[in-house]
MIKEKE-335536 format. One record per residue (C-alpha): x, y, z; residue in one letter; residue number from 1. Coordinates in steps of 0.001 Angstrom, whole numbers, plus 524288, in hexadecimal, padded with zeros to 5 digits. Layout:
BALUM    xx    yy    zz rest  nr
BALUM     X     Y     Z    A NUM
...
//
This chain:
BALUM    xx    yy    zz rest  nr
BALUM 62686 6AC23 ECB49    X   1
BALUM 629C8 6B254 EBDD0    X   2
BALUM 6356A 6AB53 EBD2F    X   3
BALUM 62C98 69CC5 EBEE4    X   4
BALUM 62250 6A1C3 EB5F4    X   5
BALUM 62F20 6A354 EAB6F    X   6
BALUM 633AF 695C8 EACCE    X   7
BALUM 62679 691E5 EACE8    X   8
BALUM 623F7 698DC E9F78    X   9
BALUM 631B7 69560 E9AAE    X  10
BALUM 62F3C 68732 E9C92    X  11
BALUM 62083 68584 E9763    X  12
BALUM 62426 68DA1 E8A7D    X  13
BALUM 62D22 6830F E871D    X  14
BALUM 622F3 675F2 E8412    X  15
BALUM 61B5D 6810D E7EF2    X  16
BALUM 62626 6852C E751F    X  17
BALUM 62903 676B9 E7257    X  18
BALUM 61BDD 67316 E7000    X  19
BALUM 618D6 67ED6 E66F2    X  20
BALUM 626DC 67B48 E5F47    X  21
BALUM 622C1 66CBE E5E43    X  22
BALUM 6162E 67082 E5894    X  23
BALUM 61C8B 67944 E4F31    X  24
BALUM 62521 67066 E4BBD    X  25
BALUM 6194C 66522 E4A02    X  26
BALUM 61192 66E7F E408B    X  27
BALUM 6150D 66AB0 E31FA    X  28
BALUM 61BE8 673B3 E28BD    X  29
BALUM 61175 67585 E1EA3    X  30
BALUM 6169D 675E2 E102F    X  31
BALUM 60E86 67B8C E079C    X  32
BALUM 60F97 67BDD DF860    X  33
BALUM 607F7 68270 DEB6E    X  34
BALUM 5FF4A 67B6A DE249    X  35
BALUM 60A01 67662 DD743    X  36
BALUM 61123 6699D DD6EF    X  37
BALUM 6204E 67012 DD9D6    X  38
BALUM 61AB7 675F4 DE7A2    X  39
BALUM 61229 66922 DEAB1    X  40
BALUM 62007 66310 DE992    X  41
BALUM 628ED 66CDE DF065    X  42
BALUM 61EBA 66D14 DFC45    X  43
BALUM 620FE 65E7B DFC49    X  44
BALUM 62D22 65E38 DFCDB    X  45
BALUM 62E6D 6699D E0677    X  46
BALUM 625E4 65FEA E1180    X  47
BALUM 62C86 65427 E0F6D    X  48
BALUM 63AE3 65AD5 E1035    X  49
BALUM 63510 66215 E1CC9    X  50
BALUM 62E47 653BE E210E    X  51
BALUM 63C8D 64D95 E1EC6    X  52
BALUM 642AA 65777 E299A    X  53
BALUM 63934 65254 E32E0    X  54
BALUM 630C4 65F52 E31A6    X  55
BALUM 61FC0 65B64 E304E    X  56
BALUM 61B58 6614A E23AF    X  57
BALUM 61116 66233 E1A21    X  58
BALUM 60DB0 665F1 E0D7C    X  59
BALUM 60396 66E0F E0A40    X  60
BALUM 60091 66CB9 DFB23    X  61
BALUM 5FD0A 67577 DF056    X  62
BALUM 5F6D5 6810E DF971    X  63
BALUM 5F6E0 68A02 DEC44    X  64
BALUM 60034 69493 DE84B    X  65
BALUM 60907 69DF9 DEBB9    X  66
BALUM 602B8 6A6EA DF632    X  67
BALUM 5F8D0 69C92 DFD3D    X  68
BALUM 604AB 6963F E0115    X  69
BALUM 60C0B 6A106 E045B    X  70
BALUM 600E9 6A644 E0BEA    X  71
BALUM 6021C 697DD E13C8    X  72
BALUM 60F3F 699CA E1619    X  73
BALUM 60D80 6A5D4 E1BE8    X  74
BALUM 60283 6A471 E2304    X  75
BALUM 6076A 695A3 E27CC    X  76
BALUM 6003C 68C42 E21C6    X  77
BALUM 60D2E 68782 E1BA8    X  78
BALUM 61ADE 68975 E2029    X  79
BALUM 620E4 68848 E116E    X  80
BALUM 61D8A 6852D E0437    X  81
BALUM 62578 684CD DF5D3    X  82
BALUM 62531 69219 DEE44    X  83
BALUM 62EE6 698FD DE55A    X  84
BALUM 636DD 6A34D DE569    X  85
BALUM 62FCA 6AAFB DD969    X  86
BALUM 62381 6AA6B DE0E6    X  87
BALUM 628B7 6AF76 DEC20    X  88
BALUM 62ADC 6BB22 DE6F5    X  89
BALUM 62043 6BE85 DDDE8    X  90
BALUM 614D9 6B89E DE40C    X  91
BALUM 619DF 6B889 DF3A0    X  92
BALUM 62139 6C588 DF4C9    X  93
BALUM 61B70 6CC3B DEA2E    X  94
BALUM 6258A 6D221 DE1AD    X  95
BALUM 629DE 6D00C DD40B    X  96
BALUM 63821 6D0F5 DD869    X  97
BALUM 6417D 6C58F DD575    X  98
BALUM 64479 6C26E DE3A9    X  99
BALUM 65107 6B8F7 DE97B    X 100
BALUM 64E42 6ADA1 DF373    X 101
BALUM 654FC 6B6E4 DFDE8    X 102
BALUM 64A6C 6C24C DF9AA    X 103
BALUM 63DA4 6B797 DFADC    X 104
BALUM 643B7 6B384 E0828    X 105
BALUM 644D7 6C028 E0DD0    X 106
BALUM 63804 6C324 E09D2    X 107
BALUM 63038 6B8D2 E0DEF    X 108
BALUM 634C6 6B896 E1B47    X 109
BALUM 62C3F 6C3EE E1D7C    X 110
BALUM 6210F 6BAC4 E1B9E    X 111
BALUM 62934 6B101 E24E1    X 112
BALUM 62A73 6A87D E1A43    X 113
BALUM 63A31 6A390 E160F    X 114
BALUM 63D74 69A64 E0C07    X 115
BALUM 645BA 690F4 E06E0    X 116
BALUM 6501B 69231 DFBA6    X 117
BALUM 64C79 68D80 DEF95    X 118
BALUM 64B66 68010 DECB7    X 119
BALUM 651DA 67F45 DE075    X 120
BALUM 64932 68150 DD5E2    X 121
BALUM 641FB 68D96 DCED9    X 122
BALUM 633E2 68A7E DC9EC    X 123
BALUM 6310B 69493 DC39C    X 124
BALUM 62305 69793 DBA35    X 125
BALUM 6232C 69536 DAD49    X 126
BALUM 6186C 6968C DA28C    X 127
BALUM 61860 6888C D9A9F    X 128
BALUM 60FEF 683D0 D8EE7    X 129
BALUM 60F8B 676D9 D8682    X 130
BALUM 61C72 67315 D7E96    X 131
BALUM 614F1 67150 D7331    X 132
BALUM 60C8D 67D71 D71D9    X 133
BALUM 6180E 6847A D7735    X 134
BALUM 61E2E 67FED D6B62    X 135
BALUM 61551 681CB D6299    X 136
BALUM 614C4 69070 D666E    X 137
BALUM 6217F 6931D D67AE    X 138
BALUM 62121 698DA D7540    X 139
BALUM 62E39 69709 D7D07    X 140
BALUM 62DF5 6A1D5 D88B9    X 141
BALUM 621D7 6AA0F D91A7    X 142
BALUM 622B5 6B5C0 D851F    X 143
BALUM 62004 6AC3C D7B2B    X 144
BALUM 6115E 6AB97 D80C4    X 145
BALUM 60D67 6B9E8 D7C9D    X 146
BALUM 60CD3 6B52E D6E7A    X 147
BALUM 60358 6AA8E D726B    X 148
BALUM 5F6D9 6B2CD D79D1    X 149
BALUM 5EEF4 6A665 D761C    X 150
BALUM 5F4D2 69D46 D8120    X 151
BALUM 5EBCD 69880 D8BAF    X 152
BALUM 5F53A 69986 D993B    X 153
BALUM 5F094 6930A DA5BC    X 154
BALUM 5F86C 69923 DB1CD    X 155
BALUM 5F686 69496 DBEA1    X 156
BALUM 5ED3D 69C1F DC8D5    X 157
BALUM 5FA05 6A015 DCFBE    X 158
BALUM 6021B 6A58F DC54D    X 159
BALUM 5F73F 6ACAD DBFED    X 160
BALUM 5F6DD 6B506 DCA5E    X 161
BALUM 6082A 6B55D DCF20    X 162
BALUM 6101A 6C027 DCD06    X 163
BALUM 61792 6B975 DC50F    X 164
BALUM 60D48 6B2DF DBE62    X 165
BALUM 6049C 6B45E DB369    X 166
BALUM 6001D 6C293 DB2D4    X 167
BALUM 60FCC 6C894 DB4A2    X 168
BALUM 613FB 6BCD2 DAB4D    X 169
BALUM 60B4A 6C2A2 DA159    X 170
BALUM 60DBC 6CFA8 DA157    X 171
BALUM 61CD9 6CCA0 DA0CA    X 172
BALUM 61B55 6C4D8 D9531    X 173
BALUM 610EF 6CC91 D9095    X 174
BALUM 60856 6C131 D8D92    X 175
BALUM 5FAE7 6C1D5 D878A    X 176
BALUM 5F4B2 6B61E D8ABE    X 177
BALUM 5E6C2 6B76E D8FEB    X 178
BALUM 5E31E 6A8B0 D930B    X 179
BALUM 5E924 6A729 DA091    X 180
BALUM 5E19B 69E63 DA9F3    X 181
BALUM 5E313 699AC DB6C1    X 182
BALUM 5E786 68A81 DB772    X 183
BALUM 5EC70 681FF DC287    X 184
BALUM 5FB67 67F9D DC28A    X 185
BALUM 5FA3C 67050 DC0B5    X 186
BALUM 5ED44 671A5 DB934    X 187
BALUM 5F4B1 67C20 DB0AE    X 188
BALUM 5FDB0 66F5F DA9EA    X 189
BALUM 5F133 66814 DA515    X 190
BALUM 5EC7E 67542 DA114    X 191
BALUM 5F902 67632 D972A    X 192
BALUM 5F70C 66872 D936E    X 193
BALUM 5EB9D 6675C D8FA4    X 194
BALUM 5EC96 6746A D881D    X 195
BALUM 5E323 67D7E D9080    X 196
BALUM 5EE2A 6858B D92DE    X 197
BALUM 5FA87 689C4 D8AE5    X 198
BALUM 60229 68E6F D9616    X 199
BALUM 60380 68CFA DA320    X 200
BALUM 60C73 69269 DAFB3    X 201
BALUM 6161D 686F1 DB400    X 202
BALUM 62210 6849E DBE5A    X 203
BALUM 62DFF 68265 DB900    X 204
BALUM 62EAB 6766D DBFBD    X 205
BALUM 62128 67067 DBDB5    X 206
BALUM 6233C 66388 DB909    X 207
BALUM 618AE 6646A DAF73    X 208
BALUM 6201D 66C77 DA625    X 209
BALUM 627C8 66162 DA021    X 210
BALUM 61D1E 6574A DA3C5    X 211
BALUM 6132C 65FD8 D9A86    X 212
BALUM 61D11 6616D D8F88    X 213
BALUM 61DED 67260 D92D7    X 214
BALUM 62428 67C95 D8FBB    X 215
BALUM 6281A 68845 D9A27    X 216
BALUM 6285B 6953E D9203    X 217
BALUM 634D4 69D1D D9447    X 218
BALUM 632FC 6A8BA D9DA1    X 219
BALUM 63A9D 6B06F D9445    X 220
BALUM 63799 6BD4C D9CEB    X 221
BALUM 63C51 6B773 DA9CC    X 222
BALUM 630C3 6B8D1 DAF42    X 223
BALUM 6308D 6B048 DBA91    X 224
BALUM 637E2 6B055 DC568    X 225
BALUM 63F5F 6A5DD DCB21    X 226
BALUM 63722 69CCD DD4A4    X 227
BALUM 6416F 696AC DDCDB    X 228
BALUM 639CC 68B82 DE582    X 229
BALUM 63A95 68CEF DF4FE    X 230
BALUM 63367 68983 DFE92    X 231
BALUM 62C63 69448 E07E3    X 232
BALUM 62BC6 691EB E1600    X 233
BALUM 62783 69965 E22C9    X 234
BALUM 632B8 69E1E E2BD0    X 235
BALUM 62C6C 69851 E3760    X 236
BALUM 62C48 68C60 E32D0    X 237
BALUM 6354C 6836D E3A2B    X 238
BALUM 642E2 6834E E37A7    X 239
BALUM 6449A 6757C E33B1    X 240
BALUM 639C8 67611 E2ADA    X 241
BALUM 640D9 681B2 E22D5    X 242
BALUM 64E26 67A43 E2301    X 243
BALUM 64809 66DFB E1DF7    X 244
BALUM 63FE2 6775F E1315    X 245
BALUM 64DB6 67DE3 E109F    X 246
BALUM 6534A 6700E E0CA6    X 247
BALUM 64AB3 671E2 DFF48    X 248
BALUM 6528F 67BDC DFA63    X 249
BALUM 65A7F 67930 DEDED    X 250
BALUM 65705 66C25 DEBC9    X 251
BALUM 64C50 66CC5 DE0E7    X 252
BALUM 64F77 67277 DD364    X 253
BALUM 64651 67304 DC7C4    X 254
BALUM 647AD 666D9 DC10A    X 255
BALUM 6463D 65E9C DCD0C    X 256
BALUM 63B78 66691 DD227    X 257
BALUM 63570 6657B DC6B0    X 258
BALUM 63876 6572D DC8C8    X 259
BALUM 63119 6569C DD346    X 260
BALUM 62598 65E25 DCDDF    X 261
BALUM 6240A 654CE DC259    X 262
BALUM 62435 6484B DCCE2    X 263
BALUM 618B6 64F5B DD35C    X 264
BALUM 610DC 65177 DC649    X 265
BALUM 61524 6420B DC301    X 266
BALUM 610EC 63BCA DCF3E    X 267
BALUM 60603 64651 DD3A0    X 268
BALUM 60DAC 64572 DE0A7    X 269
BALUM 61540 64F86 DE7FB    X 270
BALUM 61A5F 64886 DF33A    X 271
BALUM 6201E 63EB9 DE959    X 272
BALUM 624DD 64980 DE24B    X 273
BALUM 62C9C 64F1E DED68    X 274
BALUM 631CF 6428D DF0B3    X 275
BALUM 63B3B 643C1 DE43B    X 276
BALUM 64095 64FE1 DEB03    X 277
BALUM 64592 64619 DF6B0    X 278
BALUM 64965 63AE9 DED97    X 279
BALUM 656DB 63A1F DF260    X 280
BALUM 6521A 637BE DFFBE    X 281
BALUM 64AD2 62CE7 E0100    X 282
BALUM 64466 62DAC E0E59    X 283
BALUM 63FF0 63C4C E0A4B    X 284
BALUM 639BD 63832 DFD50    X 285
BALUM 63154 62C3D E02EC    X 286
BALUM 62CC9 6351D E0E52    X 287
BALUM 62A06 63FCF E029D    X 288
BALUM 622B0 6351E DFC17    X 289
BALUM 618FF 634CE E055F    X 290
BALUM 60B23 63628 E09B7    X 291
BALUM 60006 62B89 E03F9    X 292
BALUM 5F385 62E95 DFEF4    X 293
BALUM 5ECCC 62873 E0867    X 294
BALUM 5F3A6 6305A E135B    X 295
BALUM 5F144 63C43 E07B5    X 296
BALUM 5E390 63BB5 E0834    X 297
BALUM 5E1DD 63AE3 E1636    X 298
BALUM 5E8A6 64706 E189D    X 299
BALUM 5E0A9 64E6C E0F0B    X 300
BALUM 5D499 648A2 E120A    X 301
BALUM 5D57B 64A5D E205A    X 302
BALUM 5D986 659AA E1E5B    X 303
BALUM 5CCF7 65A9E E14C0    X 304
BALUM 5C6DA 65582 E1FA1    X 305
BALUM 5CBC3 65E4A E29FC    X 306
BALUM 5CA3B 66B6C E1FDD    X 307
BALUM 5BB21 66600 E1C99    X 308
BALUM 5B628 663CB E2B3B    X 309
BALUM 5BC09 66F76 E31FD    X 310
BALUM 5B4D3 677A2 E2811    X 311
BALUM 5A8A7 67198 E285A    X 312
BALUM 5A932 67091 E376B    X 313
BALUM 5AA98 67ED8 E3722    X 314
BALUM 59F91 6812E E2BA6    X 315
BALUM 59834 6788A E324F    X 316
BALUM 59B5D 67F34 E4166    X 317
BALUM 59849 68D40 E3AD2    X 318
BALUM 58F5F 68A93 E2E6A    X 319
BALUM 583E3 685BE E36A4    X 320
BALUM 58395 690EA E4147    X 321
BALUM 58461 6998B E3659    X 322
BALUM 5788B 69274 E2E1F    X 323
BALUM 56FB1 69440 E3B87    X 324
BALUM 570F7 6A2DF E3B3D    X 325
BALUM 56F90 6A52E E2ACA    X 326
BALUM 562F4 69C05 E2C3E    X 327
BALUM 55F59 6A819 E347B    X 328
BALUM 55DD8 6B090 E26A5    X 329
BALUM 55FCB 6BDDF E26F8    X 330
BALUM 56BF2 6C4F9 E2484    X 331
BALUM 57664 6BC81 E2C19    X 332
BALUM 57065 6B15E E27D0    X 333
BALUM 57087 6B5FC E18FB    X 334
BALUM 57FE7 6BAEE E1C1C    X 335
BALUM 58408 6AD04 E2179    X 336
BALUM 57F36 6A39C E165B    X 337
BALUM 5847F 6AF93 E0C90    X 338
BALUM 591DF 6AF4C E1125    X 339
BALUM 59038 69F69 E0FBC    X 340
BALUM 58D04 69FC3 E0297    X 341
BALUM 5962A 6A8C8 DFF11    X 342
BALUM 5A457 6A157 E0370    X 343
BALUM 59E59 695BE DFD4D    X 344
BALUM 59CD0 69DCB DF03F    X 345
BALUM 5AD81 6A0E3 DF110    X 346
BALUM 5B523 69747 DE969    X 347
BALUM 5BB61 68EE2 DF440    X 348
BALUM 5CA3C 6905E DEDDE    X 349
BALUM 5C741 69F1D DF16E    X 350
BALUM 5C1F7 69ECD DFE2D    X 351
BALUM 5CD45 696B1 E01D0    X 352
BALUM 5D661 6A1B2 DFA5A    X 353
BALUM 5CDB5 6AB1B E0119    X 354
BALUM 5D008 6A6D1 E1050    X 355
BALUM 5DF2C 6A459 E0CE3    X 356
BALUM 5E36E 6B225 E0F79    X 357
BALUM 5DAC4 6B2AC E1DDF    X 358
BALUM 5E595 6B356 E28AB    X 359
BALUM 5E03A 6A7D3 E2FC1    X 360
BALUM 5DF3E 69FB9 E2431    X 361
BALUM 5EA05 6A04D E1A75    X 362
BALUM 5EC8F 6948D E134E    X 363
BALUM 5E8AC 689A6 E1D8D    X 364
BALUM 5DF2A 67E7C E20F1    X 365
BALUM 5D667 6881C E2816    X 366
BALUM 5D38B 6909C E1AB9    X 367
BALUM 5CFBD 6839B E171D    X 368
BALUM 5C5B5 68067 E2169    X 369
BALUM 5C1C3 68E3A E216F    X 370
BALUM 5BE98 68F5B E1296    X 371
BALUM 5B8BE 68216 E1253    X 372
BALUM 5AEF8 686F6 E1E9B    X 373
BALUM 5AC1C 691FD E1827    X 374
BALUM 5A75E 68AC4 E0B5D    X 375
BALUM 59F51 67F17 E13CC    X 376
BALUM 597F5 68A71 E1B85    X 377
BALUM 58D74 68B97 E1294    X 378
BALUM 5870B 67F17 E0FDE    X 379
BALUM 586EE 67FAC E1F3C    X 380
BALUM 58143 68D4F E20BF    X 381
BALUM 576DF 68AC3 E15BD    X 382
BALUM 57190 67E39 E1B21    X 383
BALUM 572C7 680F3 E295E    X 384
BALUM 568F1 68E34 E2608    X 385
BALUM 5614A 687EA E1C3F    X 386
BALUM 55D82 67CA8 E24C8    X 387
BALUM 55B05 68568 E3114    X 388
BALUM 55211 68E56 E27C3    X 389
BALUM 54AE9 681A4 E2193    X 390
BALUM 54517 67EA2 E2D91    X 391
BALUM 535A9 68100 E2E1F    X 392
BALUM 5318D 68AF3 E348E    X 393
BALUM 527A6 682F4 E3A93    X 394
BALUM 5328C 679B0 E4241    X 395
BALUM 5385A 68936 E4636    X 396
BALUM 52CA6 68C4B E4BC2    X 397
BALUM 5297B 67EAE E523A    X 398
BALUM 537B3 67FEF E591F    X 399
BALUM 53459 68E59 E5EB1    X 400
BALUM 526FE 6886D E639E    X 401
BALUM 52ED9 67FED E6C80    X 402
BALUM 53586 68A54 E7237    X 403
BALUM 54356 68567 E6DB5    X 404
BALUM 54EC1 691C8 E6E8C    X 405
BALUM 554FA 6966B E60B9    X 406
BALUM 560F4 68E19 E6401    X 407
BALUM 558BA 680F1 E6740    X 408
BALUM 55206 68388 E5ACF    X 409
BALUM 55BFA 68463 E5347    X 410
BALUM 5632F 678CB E59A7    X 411
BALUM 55911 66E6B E5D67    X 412
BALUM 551DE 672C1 E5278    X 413
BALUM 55498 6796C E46BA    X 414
BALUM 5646B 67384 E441E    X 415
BALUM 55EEF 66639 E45CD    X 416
BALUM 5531B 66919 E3B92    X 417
BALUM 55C7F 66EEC E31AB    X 418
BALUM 56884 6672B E34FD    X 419
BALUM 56715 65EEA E282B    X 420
BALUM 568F3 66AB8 E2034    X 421
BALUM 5741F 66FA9 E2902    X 422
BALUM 57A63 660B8 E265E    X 423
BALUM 578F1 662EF E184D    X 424
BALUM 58161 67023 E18F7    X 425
BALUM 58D51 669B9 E20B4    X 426
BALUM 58D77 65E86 E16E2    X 427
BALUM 58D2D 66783 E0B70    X 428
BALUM 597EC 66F36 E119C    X 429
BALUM 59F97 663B0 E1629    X 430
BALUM 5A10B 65EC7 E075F    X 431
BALUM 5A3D7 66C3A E0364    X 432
BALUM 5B076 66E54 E0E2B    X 433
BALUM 5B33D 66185 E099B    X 434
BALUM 5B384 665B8 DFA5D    X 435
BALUM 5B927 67111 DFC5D    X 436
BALUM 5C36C 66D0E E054B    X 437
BALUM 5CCA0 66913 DFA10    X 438
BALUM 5CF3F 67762 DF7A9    X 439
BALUM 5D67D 6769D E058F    X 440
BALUM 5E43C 6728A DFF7B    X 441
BALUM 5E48A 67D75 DF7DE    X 442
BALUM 5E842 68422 E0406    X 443
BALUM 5EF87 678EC E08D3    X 444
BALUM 5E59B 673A2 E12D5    X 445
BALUM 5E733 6660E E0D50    X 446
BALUM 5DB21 65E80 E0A52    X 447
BALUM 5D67F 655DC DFE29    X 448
BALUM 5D9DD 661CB DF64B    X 449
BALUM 5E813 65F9A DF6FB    X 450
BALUM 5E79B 65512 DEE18    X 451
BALUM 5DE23 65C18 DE58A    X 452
BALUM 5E6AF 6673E DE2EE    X 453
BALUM 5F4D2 65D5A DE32D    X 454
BALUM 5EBD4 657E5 DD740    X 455
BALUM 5E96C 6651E DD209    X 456
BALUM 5F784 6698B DD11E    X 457
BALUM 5FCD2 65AF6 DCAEB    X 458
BALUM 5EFD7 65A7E DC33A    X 459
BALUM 5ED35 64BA5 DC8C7    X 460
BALUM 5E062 64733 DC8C1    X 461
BALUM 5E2E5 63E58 DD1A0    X 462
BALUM 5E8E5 64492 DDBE5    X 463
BALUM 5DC24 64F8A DD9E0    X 464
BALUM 5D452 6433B DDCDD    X 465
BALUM 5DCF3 63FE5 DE9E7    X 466
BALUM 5D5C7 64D3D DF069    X 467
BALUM 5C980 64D76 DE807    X 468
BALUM 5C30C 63D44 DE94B    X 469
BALUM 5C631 63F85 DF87B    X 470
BALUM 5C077 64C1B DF884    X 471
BALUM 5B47E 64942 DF299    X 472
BALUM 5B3FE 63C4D DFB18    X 473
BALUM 5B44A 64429 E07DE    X 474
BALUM 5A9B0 64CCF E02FB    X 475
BALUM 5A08F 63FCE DFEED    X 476
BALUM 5A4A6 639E5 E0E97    X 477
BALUM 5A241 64766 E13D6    X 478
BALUM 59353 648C7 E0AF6    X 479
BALUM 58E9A 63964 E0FCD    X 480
BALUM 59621 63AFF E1E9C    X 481
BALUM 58B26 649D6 E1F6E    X 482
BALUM 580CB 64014 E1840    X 483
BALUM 58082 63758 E258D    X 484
BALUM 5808E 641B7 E2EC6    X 485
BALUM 576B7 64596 E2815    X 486
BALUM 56EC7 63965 E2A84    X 487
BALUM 57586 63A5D E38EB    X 488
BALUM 572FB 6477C E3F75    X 489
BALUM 5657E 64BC3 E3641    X 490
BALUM 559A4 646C4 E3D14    X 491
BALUM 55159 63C8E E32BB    X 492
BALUM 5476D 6452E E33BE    X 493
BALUM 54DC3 6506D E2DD6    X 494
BALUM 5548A 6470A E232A    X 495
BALUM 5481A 6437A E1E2A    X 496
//
């Protein structure tokens, strides 16, 4: 008997293990990169080299900086992404040391984390400022700054904060400039043109150094450390996936990444970008070419989609429920549209910062949905108690005559009277979810946003437009498709 029940056991666990490997094996590797051109271009490349070994991929663009995506890889949402080694170090493991690739690997595989060996180039910061006034001034290095404490510098959010950014800069140098502000990276360049700023942070190999006619100031001090580009990955990712990831090592150096940085700015494309990196193999660079904007803007309309109506299903599943009771009054009913009109009083780039770090969110497509809920709950809420306490007293009293129970009341009854203002709510917060739902790619749940912020970082109008016109399209279709359900579901009598 125990021997049967064995075999028995022996032989069902293996479709079971094959069907759980082929479904591992199905899943895509995720790529994931930071909000500059360089990593836009490096998580490119990374899919397509993975896509050309036969492995599904995809690319996950611009999710932010340095710790939301290492808080993805970690947690799962992505199984690798570009970084470098100077990073590493000072913002991942915390220490001011100069560290060796063998050191950072060691290290990291504590988190379960390995990674690859550099591919070929360092990209290191650097401080840069207009030829001309630079010039003019006389200033060659990072010391020459403390004789000028009149210089506006515009730093980006992220190196305003590193530990080898702005604040230990300074007090190396001991600079005395005052008039620091925050910029955006790709913003930052315009900034500098247009004379706003005086000085800006840079990458070594950012294209727009040469295109904008700068000068890098000499790090005299040896300040920075070296930021040797690799490519992170999680050790239980599948084997082939890390061998194919492992081919990108030594083949990029500075002036052809840079190279392919300044094809990126040129064509405001990153996919035709990292096509040059395959241009002596043909079949790879036409299947890097790749996707159309047609096929583009289904993808991120039908995830804008998918982000919008699971949250508003659920504000809608939970919002009204929670309007019947606060139409009550008293303290629970005071507490519930409170606590409404509080999360839609948080800045919705911080409540999505805010639910990163919850263990069941992280940096994923259900912070997404759970942020947007949270900000389409009130309009819900509000109308659903409002219209339930508009009702005359006289109809209240009519409906208890006829000897109808609280729930019939409320159901045959009261929902239908007030439905019209309950309608009014779910449309308000379906337009809102879809608003808001562009701030989804900054986590890298996709969306309309993704072209929004791809626009951002190359400063493109147009490609801003390629998220924004559909964006504000869907919320138009999504006002006119509530307007006739509106004259569908609310009785005439009530509409008049």
């Amino acid at each position: 008997m125990i021997s049967w029940l064995s075999d028995f056991f022996s032989i069902s666990c293996v479709p079971a293990f094959l069907i759980f490997s082929a479904s591992v094996f199905a899943q895509p590797i995720v790529i994931g990169s930071k909000k500059f051109t360089e990593s836009y271009v490096i998580g490119e490349i990374a899919k397509h080299v993975l896509k050309d070994a036969g492995i599904p991929a995809e690319h996950r663009q611009g999710m932010g900086g340095t710790i939301i995506l290492w808080q993805a890889l970690r947690g799962g949402q992505i199984d690798a992404y570009p970084e470098y080694t100077g990073t590493i170090a000072q913002e991942i493991l915390k220490t001011d040391r100069a560290l060796s690739l063998n050191e950072i690997r060691d290290a990291l595989m504590k988190f379960g984390v390995g990674t690859t060996e550099s591919l070929g180039f360092n990209n290191t910061y650097a401080l840069v400022m207009r030829r001309s006034e630079a010039q003019q001034l006389g200033l060659r290095t990072i010391g020459d700054l403390r004789n000028h404490p009149e210089l506006r510098i515009g730093l980006t959010h992220e190196f305003l904060d590193r530990r080898d950014g702005w604040q230990p800069l300074r007090d190396r140098y001991r600079l005395p400039q005052q008039n620091v502000m925050g910029i955006d990276h790709a913003l930052g360049y315009a900034a500098l043109a247009n004379g706003s700023i005086d000085v800006k942070d840079a990458y070594s190999t950012d294209a727009k150094i040469a295109d904008n006619d700068l000068v890098v100031l000499d790090d005299n001090l040896k300040f920075f450390p070296n930021y040797d580009a690799v490519v992170l990955f999680r050790l239980s990712v599948r084997p082939d996936a890390i061998a194919a990831l492992r081919r990108l090592e030594r083949t990029l150096d500075e002036k052809r990444m840079t190279t392919l940085n300044a094809e990126a700015e040129r064509t405001k494309n990153y996919t035709r970008a990292a096509s040059l990196y395959f241009a002596s193999d043909t079949n790879s660079a036409t299947s890097v070419f790749g996707e159309s904007f047609t096929h583009k803007l289904s993808r991120w309309t039908l995830r804008h989609l998918q982000l919008a109506g699971a949250s508003l299903a659920l504000a809608v599943l939970i919002g009204i429920p929670l309007g019947i009771v606060a139409s009550r009054g008293g303290p629970v009913g005071h507490t519930i549209l409170g606590f409404a009109g509080v999360v839609q009083t948080i800045p919705s780039l911080a409540l999505l910062a805010l639910l990163v770090p919850v263990p069941f969110f992280g940096i994923s497509v259900r912070t997404a949905i759970a942020a947007l809920f949270l900000y389409g709950l009130l309009p819900i809420v509000r109308n659903t108690a409002s219209g339930l306490q508009d009702i005359p007293r006289s109809l209240r009293e009519s409906a208890i005559a006829l000897g109808l129970s609280p729930a019939a009341r409320l159901w045959q009854i009261y929902l239908p009277i007030a439905s019209r203002s309950i309608l009014s709510g779910i449309k308000t917060s379906a337009v809102i979810s879809v608003g808001t739902a562009t701030l989804a790619a900054l986590i890298g749940a996709g969306g309309l946003g993704e072209p929004i912020l791809s626009g951002l970082n190359l400063n493109d109008h147009i490609t801003i437009l390629e998220g924004a016109i559909p964006a504000a399209l869907l919320a138009l279709i999504v006002q006119w498709l509530f307007d006739l359900l509106d004259r569908v579901l609310i009785p005439k009598g009530l509409r008049l």
